[in-house]
N, C-alpha and C positions, 0 to 999 in steps of 0.2 A: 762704298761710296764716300767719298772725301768730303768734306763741311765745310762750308763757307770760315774761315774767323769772327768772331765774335768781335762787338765795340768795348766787351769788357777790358778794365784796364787789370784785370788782379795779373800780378809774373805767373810768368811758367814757372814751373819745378826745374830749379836749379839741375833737378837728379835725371832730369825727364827731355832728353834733348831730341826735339822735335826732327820729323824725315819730311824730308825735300820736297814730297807731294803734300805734306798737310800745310807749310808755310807756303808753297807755290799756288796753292786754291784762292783763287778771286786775282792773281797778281797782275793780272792784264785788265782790271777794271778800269782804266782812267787810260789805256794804251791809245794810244792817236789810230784813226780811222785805219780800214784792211786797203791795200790799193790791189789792184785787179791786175797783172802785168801779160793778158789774153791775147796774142799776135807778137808777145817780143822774142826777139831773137837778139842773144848778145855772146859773144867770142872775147875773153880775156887773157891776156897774158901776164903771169906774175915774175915779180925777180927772179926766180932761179929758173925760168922757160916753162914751167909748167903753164898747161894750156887747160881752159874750162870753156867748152860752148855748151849754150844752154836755150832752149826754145820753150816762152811758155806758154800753157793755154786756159783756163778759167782756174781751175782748183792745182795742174799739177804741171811737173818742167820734166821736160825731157832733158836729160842731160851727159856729159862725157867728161874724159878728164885723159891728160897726158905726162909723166911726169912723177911728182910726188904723192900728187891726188888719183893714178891712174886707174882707170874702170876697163873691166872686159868688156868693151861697147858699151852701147849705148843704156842707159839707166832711170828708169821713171821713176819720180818721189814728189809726193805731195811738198806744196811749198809755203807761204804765208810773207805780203810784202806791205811794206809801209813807206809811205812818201813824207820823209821825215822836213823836207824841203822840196821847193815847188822843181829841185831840179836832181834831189839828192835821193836816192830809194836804198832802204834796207830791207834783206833777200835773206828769212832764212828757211833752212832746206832741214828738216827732222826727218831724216834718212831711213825708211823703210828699205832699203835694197841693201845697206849696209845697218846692221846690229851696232848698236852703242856709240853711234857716231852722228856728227850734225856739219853741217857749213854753212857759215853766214858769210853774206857778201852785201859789201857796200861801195856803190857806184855813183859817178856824177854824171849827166848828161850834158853836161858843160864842159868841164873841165878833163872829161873821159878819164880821169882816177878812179882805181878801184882799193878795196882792200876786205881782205879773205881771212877768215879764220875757221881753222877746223878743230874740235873737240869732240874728243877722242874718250870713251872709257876704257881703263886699263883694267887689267888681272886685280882680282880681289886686294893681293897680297902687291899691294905700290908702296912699299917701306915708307920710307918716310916724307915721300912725294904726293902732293893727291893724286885721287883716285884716276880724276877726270884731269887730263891735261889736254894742253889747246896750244898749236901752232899758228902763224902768221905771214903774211905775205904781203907787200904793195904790187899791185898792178896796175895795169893800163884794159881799157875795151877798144873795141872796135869803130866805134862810133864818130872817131875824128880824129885826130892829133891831141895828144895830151897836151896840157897847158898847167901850170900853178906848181905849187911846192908838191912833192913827192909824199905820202903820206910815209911817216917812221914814228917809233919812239918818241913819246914827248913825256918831259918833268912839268908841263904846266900845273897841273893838280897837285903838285907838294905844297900842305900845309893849308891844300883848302877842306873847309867843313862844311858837308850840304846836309838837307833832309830828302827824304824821296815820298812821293807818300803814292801808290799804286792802285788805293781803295779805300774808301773809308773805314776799312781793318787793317790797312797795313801802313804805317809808318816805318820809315828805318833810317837811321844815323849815319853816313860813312864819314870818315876822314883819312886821310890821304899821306900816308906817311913816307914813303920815299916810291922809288921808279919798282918798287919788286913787292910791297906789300901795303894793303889798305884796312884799318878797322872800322869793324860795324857793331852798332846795337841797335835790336831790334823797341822799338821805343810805342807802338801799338802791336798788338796780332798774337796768333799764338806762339809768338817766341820773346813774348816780352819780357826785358829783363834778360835775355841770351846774345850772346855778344861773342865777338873774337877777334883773330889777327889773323889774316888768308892773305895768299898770294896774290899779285892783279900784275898787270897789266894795261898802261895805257900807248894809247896812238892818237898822234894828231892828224885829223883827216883834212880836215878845214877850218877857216877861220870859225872859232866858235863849236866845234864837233869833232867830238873826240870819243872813241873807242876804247870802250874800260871795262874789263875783264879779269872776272876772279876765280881761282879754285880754292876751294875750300878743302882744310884739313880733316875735320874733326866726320863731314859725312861726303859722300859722293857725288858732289854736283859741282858744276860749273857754269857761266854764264856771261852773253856776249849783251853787251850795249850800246849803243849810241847814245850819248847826250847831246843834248843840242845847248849850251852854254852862251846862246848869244841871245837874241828876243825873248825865245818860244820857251824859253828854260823847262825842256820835253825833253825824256828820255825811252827809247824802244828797246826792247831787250829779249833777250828767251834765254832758257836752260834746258841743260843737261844733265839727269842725273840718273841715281838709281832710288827707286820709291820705296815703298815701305815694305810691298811684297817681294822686295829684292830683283824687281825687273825693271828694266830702262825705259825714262821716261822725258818728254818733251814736254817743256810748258811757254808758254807767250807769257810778257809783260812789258810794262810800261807804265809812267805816271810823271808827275808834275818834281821836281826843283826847286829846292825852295834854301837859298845859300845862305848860311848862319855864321860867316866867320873866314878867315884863314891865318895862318900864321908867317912873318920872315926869319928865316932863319940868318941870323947877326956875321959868320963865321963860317966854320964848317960845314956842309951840305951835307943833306941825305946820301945815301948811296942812290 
């Protein structure tokens, strides 16, 4: 059984680099409310014509896929969704029908934009890529005529410094260093004092919401987010990883924003 983090501040052991489920326990404490999505039905198409319909009912979605995502028929998996705005819902899917795999998806009911990401664990042996990698895709639903900017690739984030804090055991540091790679330290919980430089990923979805996504090198997890960067400074998230007993594991989180800084660069940009 996994332990909550403690409020103690002493560091970890430098020597003693914590697994994915012992830092991921409590990280959904502060996560904004579960939303219910019991009677929806929604049909998406992403850039490259892969097709996802999907029907949900209290606890779980029925689902399918065409494409690059494609399923032999049709697929049940438990799901977990969050109304991160009164018109914006993030959908993520911790795939019992498929081993070591997840999909999140975030839609507007407004603006019928979507945007998909799947994370993937690889073969033990991922040289010098992580473990867990994650693809992406902008789409559209079903729900009306798209409208607004296309979600892609955004640099907004270069050079800003937030806190995150998930629990009153978990605090953590990111900043934002160029469009391919972000560092964190852990600054409460039990990885205090551990810190590094991982791959990410961001997307702009909407004004103020952005999609920010990292693998990490050093252990096997990965993890999608939304921040919300405009009022509510909230962010919803989950991972991917592998635990401690070496099996593949889902977690929920989420927590509060709290921006300490950014930097301009004078001259030459980030990559």
């Amino acid at each position: 059984m996994t332990t909550m983090p403690s409020a103690d501040t002493t560091p970890a052991d430098p020597n003693e680099w914590r697994s994915y489920d012992e830092f991921a326990a409590g990280i959904d404490t502060f996560r904004l409310p579960d939303a219910s999505l019991a009677g929806v039905t929604i049909a998406l198409t992403l850039d490259d014509d892969t097709r996802l319909a999907l029907a949900f009912d209290a606890d779980t979605v029925r689902w399918s896929a065409t494409g690059a995502i494609v399923t032999a028929g049709e697929l049940t998996d438990p799901y977990d969704a969050v109304r991160v705005r009164d018109d914006v819902v993030f959908v993520h899917l911790p795939l019992d029908s498929r081993e070591l795999e997840a999909l999140t998806i975030v839609y507007s009911e407004t603006t019928h934009r979507a945007l998909v990401t799947r994370s993937l664990i690889g073969p033990e042996d991922a040289g010098t890529e992580p473990r867990v990698g994650q693809t992406f895709w902008a789409g559209i639903t079903d729900g009306g005529s798209p409208t607004g900017a296309v979600p892609a690739p955004s640099r907004d984030l270069i050079g800003k410094r937030n806190l995150y804090r998930y629990s009153p055991f978990h605090l953590y540091e990111h900043v934002y260093m160029s469009s391919e790679r972000y560092a964190w330290q852990c600054v409460q919980g039990v990885q205090r004092g551990h810190g590094d430089t991982d791959l990410s990923t961001v997307w702009k979805f909407a004004d103020g919401l952005y999609l920010f996504c990292f693998r990490e090198f050093r252990i096997a997890v990965a993890s999608v987010w939304l921040h919300d960067l405009g009022y509510q400074l909230r962010t919803t998230g989950a991972f991917l990883g592998i635990a401690g007993d070496g099996a593949a594991e889902h977690s929920r989180a989420g927590g509060h924003i709290y921006p300490i800084g950014s930097v301009t660069y004078p001259d030459v940009q980030p990559v």
